[in-house]
C-alpha positions, -999 to 999 in steps of 0.1 A, spaced: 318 -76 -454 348 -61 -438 357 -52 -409 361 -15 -429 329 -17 -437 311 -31 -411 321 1 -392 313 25 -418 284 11 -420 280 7 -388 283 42 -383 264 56 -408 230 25 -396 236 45 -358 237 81 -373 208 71 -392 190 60 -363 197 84 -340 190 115 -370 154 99 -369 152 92 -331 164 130 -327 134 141 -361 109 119 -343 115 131 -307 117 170 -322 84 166 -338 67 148 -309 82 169 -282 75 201 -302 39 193 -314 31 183 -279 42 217 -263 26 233 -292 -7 218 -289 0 226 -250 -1 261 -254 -30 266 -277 -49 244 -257 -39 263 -226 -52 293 -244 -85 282 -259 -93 275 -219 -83 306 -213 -108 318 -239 -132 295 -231 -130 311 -192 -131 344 -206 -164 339 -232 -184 320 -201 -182 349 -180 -185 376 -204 -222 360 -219 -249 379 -221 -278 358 -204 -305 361 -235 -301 342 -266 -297 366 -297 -269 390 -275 -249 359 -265 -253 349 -305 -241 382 -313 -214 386 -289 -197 353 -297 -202 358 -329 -182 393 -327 -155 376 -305 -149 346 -330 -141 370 -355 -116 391 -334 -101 362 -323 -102 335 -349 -115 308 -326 -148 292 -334 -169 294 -305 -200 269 -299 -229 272 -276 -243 237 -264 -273 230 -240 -274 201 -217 -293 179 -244 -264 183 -266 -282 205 -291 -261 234 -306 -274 267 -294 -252 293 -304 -223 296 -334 -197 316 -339 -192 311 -376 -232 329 -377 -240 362 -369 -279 359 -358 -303 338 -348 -318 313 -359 -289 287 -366 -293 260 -394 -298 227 -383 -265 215 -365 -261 180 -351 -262 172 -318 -230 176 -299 -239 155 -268 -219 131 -276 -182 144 -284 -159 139 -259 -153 173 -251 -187 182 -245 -190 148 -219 -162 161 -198 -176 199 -197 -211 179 -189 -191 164 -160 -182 193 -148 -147 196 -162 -127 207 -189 -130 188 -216 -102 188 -246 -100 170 -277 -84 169 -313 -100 158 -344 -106 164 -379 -132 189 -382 -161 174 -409 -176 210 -416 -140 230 -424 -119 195 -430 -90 199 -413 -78 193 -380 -87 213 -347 -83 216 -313 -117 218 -287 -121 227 -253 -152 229 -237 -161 238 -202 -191 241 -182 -216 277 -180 -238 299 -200 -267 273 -215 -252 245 -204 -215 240 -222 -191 265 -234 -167 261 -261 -142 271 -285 -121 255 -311 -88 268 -328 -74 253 -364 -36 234 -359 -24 243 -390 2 267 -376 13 239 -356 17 218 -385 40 246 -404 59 253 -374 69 213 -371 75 205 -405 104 240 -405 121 223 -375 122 195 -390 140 204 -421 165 220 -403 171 189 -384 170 173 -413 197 193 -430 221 193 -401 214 154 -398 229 147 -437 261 170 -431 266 149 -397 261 117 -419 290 127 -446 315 139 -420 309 106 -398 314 87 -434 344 98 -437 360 93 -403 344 61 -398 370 52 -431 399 70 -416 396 51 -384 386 20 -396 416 14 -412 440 16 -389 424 -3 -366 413 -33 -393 453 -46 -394 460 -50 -358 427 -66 -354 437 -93 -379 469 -100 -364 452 -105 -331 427 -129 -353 455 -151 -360 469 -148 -323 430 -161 -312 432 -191 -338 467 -203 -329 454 -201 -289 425 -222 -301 449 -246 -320 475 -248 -292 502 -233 -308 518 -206 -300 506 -168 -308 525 -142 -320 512 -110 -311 510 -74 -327 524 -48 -310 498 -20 -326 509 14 -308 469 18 -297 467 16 -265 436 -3 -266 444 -28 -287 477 -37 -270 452 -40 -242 442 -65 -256 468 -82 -261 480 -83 -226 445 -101 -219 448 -127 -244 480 -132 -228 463 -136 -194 437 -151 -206 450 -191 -203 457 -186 -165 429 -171 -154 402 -187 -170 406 -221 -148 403 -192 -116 373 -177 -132 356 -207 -137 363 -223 -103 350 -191 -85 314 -192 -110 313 -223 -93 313 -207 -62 290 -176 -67 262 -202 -78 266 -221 -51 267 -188 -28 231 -176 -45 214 -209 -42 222 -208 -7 210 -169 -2 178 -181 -26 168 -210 -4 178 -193 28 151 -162 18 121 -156 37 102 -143 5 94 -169 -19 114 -169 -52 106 -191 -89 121 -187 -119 112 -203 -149 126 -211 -185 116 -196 -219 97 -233 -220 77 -222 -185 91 -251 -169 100 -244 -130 140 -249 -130 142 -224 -93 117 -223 -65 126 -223 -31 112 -233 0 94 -200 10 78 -203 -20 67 -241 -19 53 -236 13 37 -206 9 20 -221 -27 12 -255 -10 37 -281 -22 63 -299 -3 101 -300 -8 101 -330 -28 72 -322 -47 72 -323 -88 60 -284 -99 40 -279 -131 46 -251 -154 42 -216 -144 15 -213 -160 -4 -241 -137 17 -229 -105 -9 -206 -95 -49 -216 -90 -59 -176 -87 -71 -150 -115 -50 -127 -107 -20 -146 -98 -22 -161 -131 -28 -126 -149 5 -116 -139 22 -147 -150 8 -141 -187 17 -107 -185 53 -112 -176 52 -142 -199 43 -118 -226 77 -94 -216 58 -70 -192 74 -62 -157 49 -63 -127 55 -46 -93 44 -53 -62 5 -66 -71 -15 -82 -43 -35 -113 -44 -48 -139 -26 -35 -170 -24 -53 -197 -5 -66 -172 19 -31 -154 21 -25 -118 9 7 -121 -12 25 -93 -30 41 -103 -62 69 -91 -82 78 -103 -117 107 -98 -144 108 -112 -174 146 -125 -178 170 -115 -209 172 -149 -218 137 -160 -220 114 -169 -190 106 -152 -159 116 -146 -125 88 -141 -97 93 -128 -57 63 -137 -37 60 -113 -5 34 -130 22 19 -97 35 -11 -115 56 0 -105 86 7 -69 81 -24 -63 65 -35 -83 99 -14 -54 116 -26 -23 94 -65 -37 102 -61 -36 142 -44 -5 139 -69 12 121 -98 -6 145 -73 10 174 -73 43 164 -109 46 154 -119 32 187 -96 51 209 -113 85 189 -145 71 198 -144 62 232 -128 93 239 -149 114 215 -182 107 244 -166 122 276 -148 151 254 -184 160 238 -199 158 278 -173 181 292 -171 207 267 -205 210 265 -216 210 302 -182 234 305 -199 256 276 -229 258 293 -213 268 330 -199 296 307 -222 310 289 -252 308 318 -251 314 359 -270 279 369 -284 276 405 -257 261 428 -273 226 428 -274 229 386 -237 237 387 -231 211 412 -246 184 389 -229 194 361 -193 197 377 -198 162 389 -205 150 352 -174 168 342 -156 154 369 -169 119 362 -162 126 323 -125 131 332 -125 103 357 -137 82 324 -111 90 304 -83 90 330 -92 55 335 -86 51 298 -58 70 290 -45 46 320 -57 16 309 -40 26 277 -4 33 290 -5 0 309 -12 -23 278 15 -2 256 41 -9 283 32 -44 284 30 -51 251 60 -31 241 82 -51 266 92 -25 289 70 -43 318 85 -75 324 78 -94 355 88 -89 387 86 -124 408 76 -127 441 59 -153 466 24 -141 465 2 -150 492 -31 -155 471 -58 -156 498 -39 -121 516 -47 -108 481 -81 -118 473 -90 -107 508 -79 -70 500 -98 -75 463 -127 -85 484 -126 -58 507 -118 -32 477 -147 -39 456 -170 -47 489 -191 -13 485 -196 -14 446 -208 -49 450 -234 -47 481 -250 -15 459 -255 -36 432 -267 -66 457 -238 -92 444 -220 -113 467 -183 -114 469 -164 -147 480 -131 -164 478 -122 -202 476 -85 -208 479 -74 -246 465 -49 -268 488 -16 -263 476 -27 -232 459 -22 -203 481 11 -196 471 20 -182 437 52 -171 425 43 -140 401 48 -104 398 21 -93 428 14 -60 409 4 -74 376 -13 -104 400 -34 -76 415 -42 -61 383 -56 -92 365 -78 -99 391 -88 -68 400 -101 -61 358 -115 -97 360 -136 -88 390 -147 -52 376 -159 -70 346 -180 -95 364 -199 -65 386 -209 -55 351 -222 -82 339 -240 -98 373 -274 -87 380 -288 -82 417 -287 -112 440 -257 -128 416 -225 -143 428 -192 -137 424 -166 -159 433 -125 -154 433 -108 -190 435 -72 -209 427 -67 -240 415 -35 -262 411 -32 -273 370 -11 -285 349 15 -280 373 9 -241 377 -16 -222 391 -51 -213 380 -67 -185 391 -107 -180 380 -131 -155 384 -164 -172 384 -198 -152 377 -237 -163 373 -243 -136 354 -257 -124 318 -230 -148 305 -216 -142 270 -227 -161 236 -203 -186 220 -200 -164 190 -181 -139 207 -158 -157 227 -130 -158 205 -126 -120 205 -135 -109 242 -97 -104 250 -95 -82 222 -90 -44 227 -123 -22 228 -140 -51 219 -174 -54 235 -204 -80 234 -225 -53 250 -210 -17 242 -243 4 256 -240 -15 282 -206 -14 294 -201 22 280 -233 33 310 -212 15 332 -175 31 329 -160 3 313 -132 13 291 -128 -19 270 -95 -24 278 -95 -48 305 -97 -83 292 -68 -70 266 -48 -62 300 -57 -93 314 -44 -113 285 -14 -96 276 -1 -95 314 -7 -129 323 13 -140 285 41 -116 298 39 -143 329 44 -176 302 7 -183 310 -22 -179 289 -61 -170 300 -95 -185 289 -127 -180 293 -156 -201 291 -195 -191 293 -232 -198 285 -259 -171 278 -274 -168 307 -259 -190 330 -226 -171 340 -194 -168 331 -161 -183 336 -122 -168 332 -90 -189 339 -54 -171 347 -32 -199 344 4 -188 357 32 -217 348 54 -232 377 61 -267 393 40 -269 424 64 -277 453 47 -274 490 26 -243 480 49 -226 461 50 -222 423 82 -226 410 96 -210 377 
C-alpha cells in the first residue's frame, strides 16, 4: 500500500476508532447517570412509602397499591422470611402466591440494614428494571421502576453521534488525500537519501518547503556525527544506573520475558538470602512465600502491584512491581521491619503513657469532685487533699521521668565529664534513701573496688542511674533484705552494680526490664509509685556514656544490675 493510502486509511481506522470510543463512552457515561438518577429516586420513594405505611395489613395493601398507580413504580412489601406481603400491582388482600424474595440481592442488603439496589430482567413483566429496597414497615420496603426510558433516551444520543461521526469520516477522507500527497514525494526523496547513507554514498537531499520535513533533513545530515556521541554516552548512562542500582538501599530485580534474573542487586540478595556470587533461579522460584509469589504471577500476567507487605524470612517487606514494555518484570523490595518495629513501640508508648496517667487523673478528679460537691470534716478533707497531692506528686514524677528519657534519647543530653568521686556519691545515695529504707527494714551499704573510686562520667547522669537502680531495689526487697551499692574495675572501665536479695525477677522477663513501662510486677510497682520509667533511664543514659547495663537475677534469690562506663583505668581514674 502507499504511503497515500496508508494515511487515508490511517485516518479514516483512528476516526473510526475514536467515533466508537466517543458512541461507547456516550452510552456508558449516559446510561450510568441515567440509571443514577432513577435510582436516586426510587430511594427517595422508597424513604417516602416506609414512613407513610399504615401499620395494619389491608391499609398498607391499599395504600401502596394507590401510590403505585400514581406513580408508576411497583412497590413490594417483604417480611423478614422473604415472603411477599404486600403488592402494588394488586389492590386487596389476599395476594396470589408470590415467590419468596429472601434471596434477591436487594432484599439481602435492606435485610442488612442498608439500601439495597439492583438491575435485572423482571420474569413477571419481561423486561428490565431497576430495585431498591430498604429496611421498615414488615420488614423490607421496596419499589421498582421499568428502564425503558432509559433505553430510548440512549439509543437517540446515539444516533446523533452516530450521524455527526460519518460527516466527520468523509471530511477527514478527503483531507487525509489532500495532505497525503504532498507530503508522499518529499518523503521518497528522503527514502533514497536513507538508502544511499546506508550504501555509503552520497545523499542528495530534497529541499521540500515543509518545514518539517526539511527538519528532517538537517537530522539525517547530523545524523553520521552524532551517532558515535550518542552511543559512547548510552555507554555511560548504563554504567551510571548500574551504579545508582547497586548502590540502593531498597532491593531491586528485574527479570526477562523468559523470568530469568538478568538485575538484582545487593540489597536485594541480602535481604532474599543469597550471596553476591550466588546463581538466582527464575523469578518464579526467587521467593519461598504465598504471597510474595502471588505478586510475581500477577505482574507476570501484566498487572502492576503497589506497595504489598509480606513476610519474608521473618522480615516485613513492601513490594512494588511493574511489568516492563518489553516483556518481564521489574520488582523494588522495601524492608520495612524496623518501622513496623518503630510504629509497635509507639503505639505501646502512647497507650501506656494514657494509662499510667489515666489512675492519678481518675483519683484527683474524683476526690476534687467530691471536696466540691460535699463539706467533709477537716480530717476527711485532710485525707483527701493528701491523695490529691500524692496523685500529682505521681504524675509529676512521670511527666519528669518522661522529659529526661526524651532529652536523652533525642540527643540533646550529651555527657558532661567529670572526675567523679564514687564513694562521696554513694555516701550521699546512702544517706538520701536512708529513711525510705529503715521504714521498710532494708539495709543500705556501699563497697567501693580498689582502683575504682574514681570515675570519669557526667556526675548528674552518674547520680541519676544509681539513684533509679536503688529506688527499684527498695521495691522489690522485702523487710530485713539487703541492699548493696558497689564498683568494680572491668574490662578496663568501671562497673557499677546495685545488688539486691530480693523477690528477684524470672528469666523470662529479663530481656525486656529496660524497656519503657514495662513491668514484671505492674500492681505491684504501680502501689508503690513507680512510674516504669526507670530502668529505660537507666539504660539509655549509661549508652549516651558508650557503656551498656545488665542485669542478672533468680526468682527469689535477688537481683543484680551492672553500669559499665568505658575508660582505661590509670591510678583510679577512668580515662576516655
Amino acid at each position: 500500500m502507499t504511503f497515500t493510502g496508508r494515511v487515508v486509511a490511517g485516518t479514516l481506522l483512528v476516526l473510526v476508532v475514536s467515533v466508537a470510543v466517543l458512541l461507547w463512552t456516550a452510552d456508558f457515561a449516559l446510561r450510568r447517570d441515567l440509571e443514577g438518577e432513577v435510582a436516586a429516586t426510587l430511594r427517595r420513594e422508597a424513604f417516602i412509602v416506609r414512613e407513610g405505611l399504615p401499620s395494619e395489613a389491608a391499609p398498607a395493601q391499599a395504600w401502596i397499591y394507590r401510590v403505585g398507580r400514581e406513580t408508576g413504580y411497583r412497590i413490594t412489601l417483604i417480611a423478614p422470611d422473604g415472603t411477599v406481603v404486600g403488592e402494588s400491582d394488586y389492590a386487596t388482600l389476599p395476594l396470589p402466591s408470590i415467590e419468596n424474595h429472601g434471596s434477591r440481592p436487594e432484599i439481602r442488603a435492606a435485610y442488612a440494614d442498608s439500601v439495597g439496589v439492583s438491575k435485572r430482567k423482571s420474569r413477571t413483566v419481561g423486561r428490565e428494571l431497576m430495585y431498591v429496597a430498604v429496611p421498615g414497615g414488615p420488614g423490607v420496603v421496596r419499589v421498582a421502576a421499568d428502564l425503558q426510558q432509559v433505553d430510548g433516551i440512549v439509543h437517540r444520543a446515539q444516533f446523533a453521534v452516530a450521524l455527526a461521526a460519518l460527516v466527520a469520516l468523509l471530511i477527514g477522507a478527503l483531507v487525509a488525500w489532500i495532505t497525503a500527497g504532498s507530503v508522499t514525494r518529499p518523503l521518497t526523496a528522503i527514502t533514497e537519501a536513507a538508502r544511499s547513507i546506508a550504501a555509503g554514498q552520497p545523499p542528495r537531499f530534497p529541499h521540500s518547503g515543509i518545514q518539517d520535513i526539511d527538519t528532517l533533513v538537517q537530522a539525517l545530515r547530523q545524523m553520521h556525527h552524532d551517532l558515535a556521541d550518542r552511543f559512547e554516552k548510552l555507554r555511560h548512562e548504563q554504567a551510571e544506573s548500574a551504579a545508582i542500582v547497586t548502590a540502593m538501599v531498597e532491593g531491586v530485580v528485574a527479570a526477562d520475558a523468559r523470568g530469568q534474573i538478568v538485575t538484582a542487586n545487593p540489597a536485594a540478595r541480602e535481604l532474599l538470602g543469597y550471596s553476591p556470587n550466588a546463581l538466582l533461579p527464575e523469578l518464579q522460584q526467587l521467593f519461598r512465600g504465598r504471597s510474595a509469589r502471588e505478586i510475581v504471577r500477577r505482574v507476570s500476567e501484566g498487572d502492576s502491584v503497589e506497595g504489598e507487605e509480606v513476610g519474608i524470612d521473618g522480615r516485613k517487606v513492601v513490594i512494588s512491581a511493574r511489568p516492563l514494555p518489553t516483556g518481564g518484570a521489574i520488582l523494588v523490595l522495601h524492608d520495612q521491619t524496623e518501622i513496623r518495629r518503630l510504629e509497635a513501640v509507639r503505639r505501646d508508648f502512647v497507650a501506656n503513657v494514657s494509662h499510667e496517667l489515666k489512675t492519678p487523673l481518675t483519683s484527683i478528679s474524683g476526690y476534687a469532685e467530691t471536696l466540691l460537691a460535699e463539706r467533709p470534716d477537716a480530717q476527711t478533707e485532710r485525707q483527701f487533699l493528701e491523695t490529691i497531692l500524692a496523685n500529682a506528686h505521681r504524675m509529676q514524677l512521670l511527666v519528669d521521668d518522661l522529659l529526661d528519657l526524651a532529652r536523652i534519647e533525642s540527643g540533646r543530653w550529651q555527657p558532661d565529664l567529670a572526675a567523679i568521686d564514687l564513694a562521696e556519691v554513694a555516701a550521699e545515695l546512702t544517706s538520701d534513701f536512708a529513711d525510705r529504707a529503715s521504714k521498710l527494714g532494708v539495709a543500705l551499704s556501699t563497697d567501693i573496688g580498689p582502683e575504682a573510686e574514681t570515675l570519669l562520667a557526667d556526675p548528674d547522669g552518674v547520680r541519676l542511674v544509681l539513684r533509679n537502680l536503688i529506688d527499684n531495689a527498695l521495691r522489690y526487697t522485702p523487710p530485713s533484705g539487703r541492699i548493696t551499692l558497689r564498683s568494680r574495675v572491668e574490662e578496663e572501665g568501671i562497673a557499677l552494680q546495685v545488688e539486691d536479695n530480693g523477690s528477684g525477677v524470672s528469666r523470662e522477663h529479663l530481656s525486656r526490664v529496660f524497656e519503657r513501662f514495662y513491668r514484671v510486677d505492674p500492681s505491684r510497682s504501680r502501689a508503690e509509685g513507680g512510674t516504669g520509667l526507670g530502668l529505660a533511664i537507666v539504660r539509655h543514659t549509661v549508652e549516651a556514656h558508650g557503656g551498656r547495663v545488665g542485669i542478672e537475677s533468680e526468682l527469689g534469690e535477688g537481683t543484680r544490675v551492672t553500669a559499665w562506663f568505658p575508660g582505661a583505668v590509670t591510678g583510679g581514674v577512668t580515662e576516655p
